[in-house]
C-alpha positions as a Markdown table, in Angstrom:
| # | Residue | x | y | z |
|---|---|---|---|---|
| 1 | Unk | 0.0 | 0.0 | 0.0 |
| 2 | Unk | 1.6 | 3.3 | -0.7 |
| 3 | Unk | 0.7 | 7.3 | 0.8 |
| 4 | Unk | 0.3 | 10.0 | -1.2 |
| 5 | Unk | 0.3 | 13.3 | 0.7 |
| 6 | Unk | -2.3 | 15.5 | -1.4 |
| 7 | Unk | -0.9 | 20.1 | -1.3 |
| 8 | Unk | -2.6 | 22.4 | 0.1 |
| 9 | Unk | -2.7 | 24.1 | -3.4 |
| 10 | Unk | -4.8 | 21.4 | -4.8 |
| 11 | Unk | -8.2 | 22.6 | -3.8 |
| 12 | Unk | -10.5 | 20.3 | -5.8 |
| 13 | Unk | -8.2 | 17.0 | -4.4 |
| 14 | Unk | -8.5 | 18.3 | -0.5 |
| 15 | Unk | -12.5 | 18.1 | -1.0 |
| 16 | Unk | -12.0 | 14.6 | -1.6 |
| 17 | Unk | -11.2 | 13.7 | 1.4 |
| 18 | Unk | -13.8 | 15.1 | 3.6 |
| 19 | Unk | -16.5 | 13.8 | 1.3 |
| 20 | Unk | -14.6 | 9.9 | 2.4 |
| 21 | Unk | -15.2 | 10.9 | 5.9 |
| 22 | Unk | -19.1 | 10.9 | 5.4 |
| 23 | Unk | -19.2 | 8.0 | 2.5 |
| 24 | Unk | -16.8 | 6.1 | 0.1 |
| 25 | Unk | -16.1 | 8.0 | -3.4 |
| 26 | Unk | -15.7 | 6.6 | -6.8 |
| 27 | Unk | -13.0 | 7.4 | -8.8 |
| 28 | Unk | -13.6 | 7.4 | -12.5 |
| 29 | Unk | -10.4 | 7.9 | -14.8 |
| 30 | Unk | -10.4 | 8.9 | -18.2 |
| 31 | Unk | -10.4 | 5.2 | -19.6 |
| 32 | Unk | -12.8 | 4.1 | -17.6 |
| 33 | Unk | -11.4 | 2.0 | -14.3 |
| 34 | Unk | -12.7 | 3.0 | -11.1 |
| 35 | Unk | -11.3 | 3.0 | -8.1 |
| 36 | Unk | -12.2 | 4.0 | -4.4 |
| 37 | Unk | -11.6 | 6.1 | -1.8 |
| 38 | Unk | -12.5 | 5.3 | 1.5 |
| 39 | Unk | -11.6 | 6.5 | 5.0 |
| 40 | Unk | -9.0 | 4.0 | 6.8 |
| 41 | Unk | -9.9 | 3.4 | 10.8 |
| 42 | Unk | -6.9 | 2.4 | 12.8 |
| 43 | Unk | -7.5 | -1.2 | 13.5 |
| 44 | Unk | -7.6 | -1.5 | 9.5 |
| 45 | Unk | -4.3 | 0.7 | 9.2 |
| 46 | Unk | -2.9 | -1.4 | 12.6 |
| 47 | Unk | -4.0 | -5.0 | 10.4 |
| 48 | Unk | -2.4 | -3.5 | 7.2 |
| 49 | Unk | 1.2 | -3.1 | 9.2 |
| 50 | Unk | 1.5 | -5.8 | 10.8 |
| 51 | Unk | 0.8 | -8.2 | 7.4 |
| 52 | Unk | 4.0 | -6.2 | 6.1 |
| 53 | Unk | 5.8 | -7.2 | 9.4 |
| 54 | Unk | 8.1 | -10.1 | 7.6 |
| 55 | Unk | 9.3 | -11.2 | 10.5 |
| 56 | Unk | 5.7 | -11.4 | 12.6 |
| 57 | Unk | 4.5 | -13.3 | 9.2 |
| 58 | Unk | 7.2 | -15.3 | 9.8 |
| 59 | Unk | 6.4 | -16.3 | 13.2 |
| 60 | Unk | 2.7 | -16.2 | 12.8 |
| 61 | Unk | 3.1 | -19.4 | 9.8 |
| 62 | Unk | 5.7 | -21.1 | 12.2 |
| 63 | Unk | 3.3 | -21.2 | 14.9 |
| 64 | Unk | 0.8 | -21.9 | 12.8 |
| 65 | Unk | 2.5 | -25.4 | 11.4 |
| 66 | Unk | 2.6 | -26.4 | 15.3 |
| 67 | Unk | 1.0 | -29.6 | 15.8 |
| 68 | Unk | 1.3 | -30.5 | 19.6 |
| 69 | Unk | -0.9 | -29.0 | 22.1 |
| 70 | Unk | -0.1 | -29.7 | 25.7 |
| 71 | Unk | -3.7 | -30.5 | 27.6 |
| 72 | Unk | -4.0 | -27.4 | 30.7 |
| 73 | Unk | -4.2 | -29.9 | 33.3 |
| 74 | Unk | -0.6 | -31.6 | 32.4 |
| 75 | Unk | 0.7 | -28.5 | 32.6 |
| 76 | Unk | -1.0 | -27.3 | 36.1 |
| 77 | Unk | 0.8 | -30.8 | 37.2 |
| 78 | Unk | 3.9 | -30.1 | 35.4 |
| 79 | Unk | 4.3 | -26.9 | 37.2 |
| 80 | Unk | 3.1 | -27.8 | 40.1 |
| 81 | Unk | 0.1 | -25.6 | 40.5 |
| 82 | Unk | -2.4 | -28.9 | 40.0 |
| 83 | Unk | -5.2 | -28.7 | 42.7 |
């Protein structure tokens, strides 16, 4: 995903914005594709990050291939907290 900062200067592009803050717009280029503009919360932003986090990915599939579970109670007695 890439930012683009939008000037001050560009007066018709800074309306765009605000007009995301009440509903998603369409963007319609000259050939025809669409595209669209939608305000980002920060659990979406937060998601975004962390899935370009190589090394949490990383982690996150090695975990993932984990097979063995150890049951609570085995642990409890392992520890020695069993009651």
């Amino acid at each position: 995903m890439k930012t683009v900062f939008i000037s001050k200067r560009a007066k018709s592009i800074n309306d765009l914005p605000k007009q995301a803050a009440s509903q998603n717009v369409i963007l319609r280029a000259e050939d025809g594709k669409e595209f669209i503009l939608a305000e980002v919360d920060d659990f979406d932003r937060e998601i975004e990050l962390a899935r370009q986090n190589k090394n949490l990915m990383k982690y996150l599939d090695e975990r993932g291939k984990e097979k063995a579970t150890i049951p609570l109670e085995d642990l409890e007695k392992e520890l020695g907290l069993a009651v």
